[in-house]
C-alpha positions as CSV (number, residue, x, y, z in Angstrom):
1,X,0.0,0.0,0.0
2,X,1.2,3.9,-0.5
3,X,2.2,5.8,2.0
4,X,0.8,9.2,2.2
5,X,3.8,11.8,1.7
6,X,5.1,15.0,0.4
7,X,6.5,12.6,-2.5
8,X,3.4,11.2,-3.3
9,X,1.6,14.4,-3.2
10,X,3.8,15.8,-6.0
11,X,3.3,12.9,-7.8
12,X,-0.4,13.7,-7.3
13,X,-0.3,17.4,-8.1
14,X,2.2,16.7,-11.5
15,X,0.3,14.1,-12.8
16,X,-3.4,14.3,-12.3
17,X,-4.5,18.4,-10.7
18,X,-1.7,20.1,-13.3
19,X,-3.4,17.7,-16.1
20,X,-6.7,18.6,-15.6
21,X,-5.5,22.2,-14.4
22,X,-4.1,22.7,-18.6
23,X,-7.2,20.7,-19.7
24,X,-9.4,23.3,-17.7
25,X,-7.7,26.0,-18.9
26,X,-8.2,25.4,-22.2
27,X,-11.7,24.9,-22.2
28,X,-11.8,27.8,-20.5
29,X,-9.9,30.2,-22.7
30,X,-12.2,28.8,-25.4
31,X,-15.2,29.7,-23.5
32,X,-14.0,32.9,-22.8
33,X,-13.3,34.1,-26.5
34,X,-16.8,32.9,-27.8
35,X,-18.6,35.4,-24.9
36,X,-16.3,38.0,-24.9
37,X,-17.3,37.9,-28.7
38,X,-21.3,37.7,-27.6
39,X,-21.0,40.4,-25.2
40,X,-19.3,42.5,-27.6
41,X,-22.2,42.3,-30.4
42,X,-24.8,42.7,-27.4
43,X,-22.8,46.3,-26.1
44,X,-23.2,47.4,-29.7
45,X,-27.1,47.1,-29.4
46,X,-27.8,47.6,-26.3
47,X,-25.9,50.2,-24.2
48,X,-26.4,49.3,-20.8
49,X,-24.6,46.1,-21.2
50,X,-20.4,46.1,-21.7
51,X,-18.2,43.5,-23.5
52,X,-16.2,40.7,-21.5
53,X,-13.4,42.5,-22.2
54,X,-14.1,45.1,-20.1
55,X,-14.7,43.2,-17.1
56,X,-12.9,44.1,-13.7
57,X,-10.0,46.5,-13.5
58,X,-10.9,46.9,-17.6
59,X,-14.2,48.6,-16.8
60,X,-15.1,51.8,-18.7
61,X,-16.9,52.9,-15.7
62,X,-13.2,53.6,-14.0
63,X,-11.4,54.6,-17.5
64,X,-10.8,58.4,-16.0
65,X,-9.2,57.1,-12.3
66,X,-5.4,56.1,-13.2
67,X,-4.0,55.9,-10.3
68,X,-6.5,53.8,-8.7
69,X,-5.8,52.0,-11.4
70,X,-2.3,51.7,-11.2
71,X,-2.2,50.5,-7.9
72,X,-4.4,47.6,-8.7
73,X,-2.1,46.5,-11.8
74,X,0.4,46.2,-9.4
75,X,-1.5,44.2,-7.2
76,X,-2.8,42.0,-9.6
77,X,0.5,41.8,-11.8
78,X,1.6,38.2,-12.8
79,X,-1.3,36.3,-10.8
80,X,-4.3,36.5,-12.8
81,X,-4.6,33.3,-15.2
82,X,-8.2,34.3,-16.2
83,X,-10.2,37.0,-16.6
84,X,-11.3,38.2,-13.4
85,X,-15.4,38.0,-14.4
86,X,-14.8,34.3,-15.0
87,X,-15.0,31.8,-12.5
88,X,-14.5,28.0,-13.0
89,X,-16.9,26.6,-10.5
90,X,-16.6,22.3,-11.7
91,X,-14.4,21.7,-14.8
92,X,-17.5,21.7,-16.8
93,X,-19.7,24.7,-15.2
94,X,-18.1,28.2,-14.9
95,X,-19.7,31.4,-13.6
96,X,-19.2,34.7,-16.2
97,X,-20.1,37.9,-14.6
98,X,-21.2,40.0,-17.9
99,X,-20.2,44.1,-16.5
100,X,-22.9,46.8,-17.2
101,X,-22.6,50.3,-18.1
102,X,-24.1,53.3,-17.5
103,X,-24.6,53.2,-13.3
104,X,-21.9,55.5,-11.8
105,X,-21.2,57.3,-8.4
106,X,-22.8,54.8,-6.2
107,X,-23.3,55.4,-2.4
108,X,-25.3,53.0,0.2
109,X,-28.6,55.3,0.9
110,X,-31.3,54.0,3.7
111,X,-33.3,51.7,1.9
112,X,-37.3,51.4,2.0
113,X,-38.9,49.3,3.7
114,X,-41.5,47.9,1.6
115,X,-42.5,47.0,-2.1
116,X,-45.7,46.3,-3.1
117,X,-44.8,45.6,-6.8
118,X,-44.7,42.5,-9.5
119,X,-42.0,41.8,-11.8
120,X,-44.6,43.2,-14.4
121,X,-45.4,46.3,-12.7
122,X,-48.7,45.4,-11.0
123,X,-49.3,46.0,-7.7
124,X,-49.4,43.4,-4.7
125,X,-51.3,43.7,-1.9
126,X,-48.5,42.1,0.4
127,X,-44.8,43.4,0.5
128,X,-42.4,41.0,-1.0
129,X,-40.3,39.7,0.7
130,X,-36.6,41.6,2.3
131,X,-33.9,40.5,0.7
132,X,-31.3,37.9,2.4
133,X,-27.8,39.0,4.3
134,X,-26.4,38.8,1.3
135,X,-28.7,40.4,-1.1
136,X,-30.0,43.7,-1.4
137,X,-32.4,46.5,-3.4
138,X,-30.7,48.4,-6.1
139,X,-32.4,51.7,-6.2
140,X,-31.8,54.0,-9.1
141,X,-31.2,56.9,-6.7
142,X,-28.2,55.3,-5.4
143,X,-26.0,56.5,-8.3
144,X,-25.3,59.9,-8.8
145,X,-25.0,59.5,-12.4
146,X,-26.9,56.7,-13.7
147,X,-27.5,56.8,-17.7
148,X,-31.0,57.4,-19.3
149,X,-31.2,54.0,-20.7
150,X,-31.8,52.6,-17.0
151,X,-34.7,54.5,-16.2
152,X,-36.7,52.4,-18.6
153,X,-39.6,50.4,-17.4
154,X,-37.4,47.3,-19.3
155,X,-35.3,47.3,-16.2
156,X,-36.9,49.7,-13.9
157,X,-39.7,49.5,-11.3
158,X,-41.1,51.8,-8.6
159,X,-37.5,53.2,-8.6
160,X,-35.6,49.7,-8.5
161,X,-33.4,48.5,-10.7
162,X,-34.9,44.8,-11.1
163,X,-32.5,42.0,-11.7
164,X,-34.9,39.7,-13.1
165,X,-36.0,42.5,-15.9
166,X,-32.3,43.4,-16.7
167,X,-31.8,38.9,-17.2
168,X,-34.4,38.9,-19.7
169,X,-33.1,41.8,-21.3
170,X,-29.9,40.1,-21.7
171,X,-31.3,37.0,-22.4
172,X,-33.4,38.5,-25.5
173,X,-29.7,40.4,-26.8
174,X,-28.1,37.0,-26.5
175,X,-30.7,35.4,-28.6
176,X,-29.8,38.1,-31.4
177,X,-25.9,37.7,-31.1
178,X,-26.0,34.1,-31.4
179,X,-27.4,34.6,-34.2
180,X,-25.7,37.7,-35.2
181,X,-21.5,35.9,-34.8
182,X,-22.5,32.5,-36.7
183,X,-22.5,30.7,-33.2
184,X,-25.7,29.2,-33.4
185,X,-23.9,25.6,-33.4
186,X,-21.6,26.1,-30.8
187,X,-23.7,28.0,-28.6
188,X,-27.0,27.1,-27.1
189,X,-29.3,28.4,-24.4
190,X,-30.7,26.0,-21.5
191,X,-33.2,25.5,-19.8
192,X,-32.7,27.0,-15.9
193,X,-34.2,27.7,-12.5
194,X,-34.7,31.3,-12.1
195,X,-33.1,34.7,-13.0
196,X,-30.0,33.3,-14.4
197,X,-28.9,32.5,-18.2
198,X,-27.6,29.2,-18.5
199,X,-25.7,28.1,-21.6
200,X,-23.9,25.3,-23.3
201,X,-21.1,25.9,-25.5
202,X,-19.3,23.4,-27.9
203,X,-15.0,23.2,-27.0
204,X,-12.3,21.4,-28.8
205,X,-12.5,19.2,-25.6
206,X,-15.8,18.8,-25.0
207,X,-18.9,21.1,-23.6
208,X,-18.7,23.4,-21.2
209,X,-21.7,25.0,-19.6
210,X,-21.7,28.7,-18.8
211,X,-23.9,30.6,-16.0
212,X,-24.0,34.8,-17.8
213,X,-24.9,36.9,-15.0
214,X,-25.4,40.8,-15.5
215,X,-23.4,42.6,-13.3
216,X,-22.9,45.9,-11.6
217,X,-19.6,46.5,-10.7
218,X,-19.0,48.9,-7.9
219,X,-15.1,50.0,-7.9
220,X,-13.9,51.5,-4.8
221,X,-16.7,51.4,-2.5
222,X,-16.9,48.7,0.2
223,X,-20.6,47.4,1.5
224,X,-21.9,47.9,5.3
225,X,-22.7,44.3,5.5
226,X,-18.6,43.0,5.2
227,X,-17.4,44.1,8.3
228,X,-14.1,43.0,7.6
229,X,-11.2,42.6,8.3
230,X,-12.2,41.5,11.8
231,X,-10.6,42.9,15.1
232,X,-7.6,41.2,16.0
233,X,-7.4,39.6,12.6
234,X,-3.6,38.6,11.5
235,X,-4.2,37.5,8.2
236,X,-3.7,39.1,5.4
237,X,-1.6,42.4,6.8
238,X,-3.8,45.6,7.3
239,X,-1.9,47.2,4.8
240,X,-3.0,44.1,2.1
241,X,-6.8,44.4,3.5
242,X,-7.0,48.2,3.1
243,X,-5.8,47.8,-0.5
244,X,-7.7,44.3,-1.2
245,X,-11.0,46.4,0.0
246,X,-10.4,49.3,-2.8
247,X,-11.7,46.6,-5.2
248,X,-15.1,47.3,-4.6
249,X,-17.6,44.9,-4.8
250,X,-20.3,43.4,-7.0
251,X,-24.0,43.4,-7.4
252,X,-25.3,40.1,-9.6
253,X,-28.6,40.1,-11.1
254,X,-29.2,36.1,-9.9
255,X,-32.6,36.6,-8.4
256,X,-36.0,38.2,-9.0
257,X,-36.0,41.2,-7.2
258,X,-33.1,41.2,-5.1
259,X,-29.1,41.8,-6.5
260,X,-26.6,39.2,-5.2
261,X,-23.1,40.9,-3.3
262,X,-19.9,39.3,-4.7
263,X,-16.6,39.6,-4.0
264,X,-14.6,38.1,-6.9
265,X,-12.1,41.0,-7.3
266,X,-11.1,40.8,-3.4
267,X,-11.1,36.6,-3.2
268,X,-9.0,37.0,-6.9
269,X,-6.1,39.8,-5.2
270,X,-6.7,37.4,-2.1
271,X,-6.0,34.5,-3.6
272,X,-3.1,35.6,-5.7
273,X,-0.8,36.7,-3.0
274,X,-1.8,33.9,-0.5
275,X,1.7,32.4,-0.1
276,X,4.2,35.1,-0.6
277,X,5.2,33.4,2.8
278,X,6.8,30.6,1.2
279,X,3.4,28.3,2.2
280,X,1.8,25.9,0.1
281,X,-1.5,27.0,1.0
282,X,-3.2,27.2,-3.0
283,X,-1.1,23.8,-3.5
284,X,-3.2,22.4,-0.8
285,X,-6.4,24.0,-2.5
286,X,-5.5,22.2,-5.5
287,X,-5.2,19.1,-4.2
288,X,-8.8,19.4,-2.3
289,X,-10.1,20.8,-4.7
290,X,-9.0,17.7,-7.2
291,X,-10.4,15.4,-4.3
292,X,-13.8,17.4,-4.7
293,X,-13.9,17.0,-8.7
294,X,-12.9,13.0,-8.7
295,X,-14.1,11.6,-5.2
296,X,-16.0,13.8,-2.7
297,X,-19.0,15.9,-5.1
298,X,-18.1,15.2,-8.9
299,X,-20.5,16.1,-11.5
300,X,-22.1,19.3,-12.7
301,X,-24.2,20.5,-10.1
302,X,-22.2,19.3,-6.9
303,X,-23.5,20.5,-3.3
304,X,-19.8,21.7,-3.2
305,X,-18.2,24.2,-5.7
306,X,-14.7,25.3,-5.7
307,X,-16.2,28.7,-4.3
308,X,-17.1,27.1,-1.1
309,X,-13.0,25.6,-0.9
310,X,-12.0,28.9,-1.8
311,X,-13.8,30.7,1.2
312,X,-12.5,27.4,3.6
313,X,-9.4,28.1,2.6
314,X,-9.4,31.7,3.4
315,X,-10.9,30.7,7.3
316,X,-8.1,28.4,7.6
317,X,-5.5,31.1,6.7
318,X,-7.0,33.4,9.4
319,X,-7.0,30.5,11.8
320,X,-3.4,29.7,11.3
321,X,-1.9,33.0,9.7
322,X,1.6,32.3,10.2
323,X,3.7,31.0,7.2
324,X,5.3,27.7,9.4
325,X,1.6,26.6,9.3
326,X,1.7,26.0,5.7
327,X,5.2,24.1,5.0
328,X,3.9,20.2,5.4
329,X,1.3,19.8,2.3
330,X,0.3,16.8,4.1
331,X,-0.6,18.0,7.4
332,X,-2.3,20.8,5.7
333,X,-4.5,18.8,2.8
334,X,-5.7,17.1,6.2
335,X,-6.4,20.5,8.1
336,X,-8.3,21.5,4.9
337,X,-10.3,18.4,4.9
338,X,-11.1,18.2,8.4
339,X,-12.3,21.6,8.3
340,X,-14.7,20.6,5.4
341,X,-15.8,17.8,7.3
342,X,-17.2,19.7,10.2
343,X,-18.5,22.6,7.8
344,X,-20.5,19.8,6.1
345,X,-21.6,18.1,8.9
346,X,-23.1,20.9,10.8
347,X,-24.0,22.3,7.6
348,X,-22.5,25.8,8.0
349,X,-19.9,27.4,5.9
350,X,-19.7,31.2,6.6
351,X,-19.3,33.6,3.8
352,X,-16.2,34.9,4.4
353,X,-16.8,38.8,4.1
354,X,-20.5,38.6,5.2
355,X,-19.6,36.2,7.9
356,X,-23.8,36.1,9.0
357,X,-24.4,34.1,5.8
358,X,-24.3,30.3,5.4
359,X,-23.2,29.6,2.3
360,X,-24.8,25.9,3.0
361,X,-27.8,27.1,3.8
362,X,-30.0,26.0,1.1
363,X,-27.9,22.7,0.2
364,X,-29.3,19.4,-0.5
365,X,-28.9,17.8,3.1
366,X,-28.3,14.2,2.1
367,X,-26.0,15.3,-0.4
368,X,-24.1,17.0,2.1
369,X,-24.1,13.5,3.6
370,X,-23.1,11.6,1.3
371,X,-19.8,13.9,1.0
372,X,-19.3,14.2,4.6
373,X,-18.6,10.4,4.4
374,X,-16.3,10.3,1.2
375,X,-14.3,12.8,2.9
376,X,-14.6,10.8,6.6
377,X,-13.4,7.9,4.5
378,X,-10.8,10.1,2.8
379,X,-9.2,11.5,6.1
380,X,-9.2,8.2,7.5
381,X,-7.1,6.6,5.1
382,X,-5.9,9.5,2.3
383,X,-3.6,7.0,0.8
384,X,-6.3,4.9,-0.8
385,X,-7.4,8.0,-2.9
386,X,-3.9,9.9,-3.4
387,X,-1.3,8.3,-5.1
């Protein structure tokens, strides 16, 4: 039988997570051109929306703040595989944020309390509901400057900038630039639950399915709800936290009424620089998150994504902030795990800037199961599945 070592670990991470890491990235790259090209014939007709390419530090929202600019370069210099509005969720599902235009100056403002109103304009006679800890309202009257286009009842309601009107907005420019670039055999929509546009598209290696989510991208302004970093935190430096928070935030249209807050520009700079130490800390994700693919949750809709590793990764470098903590992969592919084991089995994984949020709140409980015992079986003898 193998032993489980740092040899054997390499032998892992050269032969099987790099492999499926360059067969990823391909896909990936692939997937990327044909929606930067889709996004870029739907910003031609439609205004409000912006091409791929302009995603992130790229936006034309922040074309006229250099040095802001600058500064974030430098951060961001040399890590960034990918761009920053694509996410690879499974290594056949990824997550494209799909950057707006037209909504600038935005400041939190004291939000109503109620709405009375349908996604066609009709009035109810009960509120709906508040939105989640980690959703909010979008009010038009929280930018200073927002363009004419998005005062149109196509996206607007009662003063609200609706998610679920601005999704079938996209969803009906899509249509047209399938069309429109020659991509209607490559590129086809699904069927999906909800405000979100789900679609396949055909790769050298094989399918890979998309999730396009409009998004409004909010540079330089950090939300009341992430109080972070915590008191008394040690990890990452102040001076990394004050710069990683200049990012902004994001506001994804991925429900009806309410906009989702993301992160993905702090978790990227985050993740980036997270062994400057010398650790092997995003070695050790790799590894996990390999174990999560093949043995733990494969498939395309697992109960856990590489999202929710990424944000157990990110408690465990608070917990243990020191750079000795992270120099024996093997002790610390077993810290990882154990921690997902408990997260699982209470069912509780905090988000990690909006640390009131479960981000297992809504999972499939017997799912969760299931993986708590591959991963049981997993830490109790590792050698049976690594090697």
């Amino acid at each position: 039988m193998s032993e489980f070592s740092e040899e054997v670990l390499d032998h892992y991470l050269l032969n099987q997570v790099d492999l499926r890491h360059r067969t990823v990235g391909r896909r990936v790259e692939e997937v990327l051109k044909v929606v930067t090209d889709l996004t870029t014939e739907i910003s031609r007709k439609d205004g409000r929306f912006q091409s791929l390419a302009h995603a992130g530090v790229n936006n034309e929202n922040i074309k006229d703040q250099p040095a802001m600019l600058s500064k974030w370069a430098a951060l961001l210099r040399g890590r960034s595989s990918f761009n920053p509005a694509v996410h690879v969720l499974t290594s056949s599902l990824v997550l494209v944020s799909v950057p707006v235009r037209g909504l600038i100056g935005y400041r939190e403002l004291p939000s109503r309390k109620w709405r009375y109103y349908s996604l066609t304009g009709s009035l109810f006679p009960n509120p709906v509901r508040e939105p989640e800890k980690l959703h909010q309202w979008l009010e038009l009257e929280s930018f200073t400057s927002p363009a004419q286009d998005w005062q149109d009842a196509k996206v607007c309601v009662d003063g609200d900038i609706v998610p679920a009107k601005v999704v079938s907005l996209f969803r009906e420019q899509l249509v047209t630039a399938i069309q429109t670039c020659n991509y209607h055999g490559k590129v086809s929509i699904l069927e999906s639950l909800g405000s979100v546009v789900r679609v396949a598209i055909e790769t050298v290696e094989g399918v890979m399915e998309a999730e396009l989510v409009p998004t409004v991208e909010l540079m330089n302004y950090w939300p009341k709800k992430a109080r972070w970093p915590r008191l008394l935190q040690h990890w990452p430096t102040t001076e990394r936290a004050r710069c990683i928070k200049s990012f902004g935030f994001n506001l994804m249209a991925t429900s009806n009424y309410h906009w989702l807050l993301s992160f993905s520009r702090a978790e990227q700079a985050l993740l980036g620089a997270i062994d400057e130490d010398g650790g092997c800390r995003r070695k050790c994700y790799r590894v996990v998150r390999q174990l999560k693919e093949d043995v733990w949750c494969p498939g395309t809709k697992p109960v856990i994504t590489a999202y929710h590793l990424q944000t157990l990764l990110f408690w465990c470098c608070e917990k243990f902030p020191c750079g000795r903590d992270w120099r024996c992969m093997k002790e610390c592919v077993l810290r990882v795990a154990r921690k997902l084991l408990k997260c699982v089995g209470q069912r509780y994984l905090r988000h990690y800037f909006v640390r009131s949020y479960n981000l297992l709140k809504y999972s499939n409980t017997t799912e969760l199961d299931l993986t708590a015992q591959k991963i049981n079986d997993f830490i109790t003898d590792p050698s049976l599945y690594v090697h």
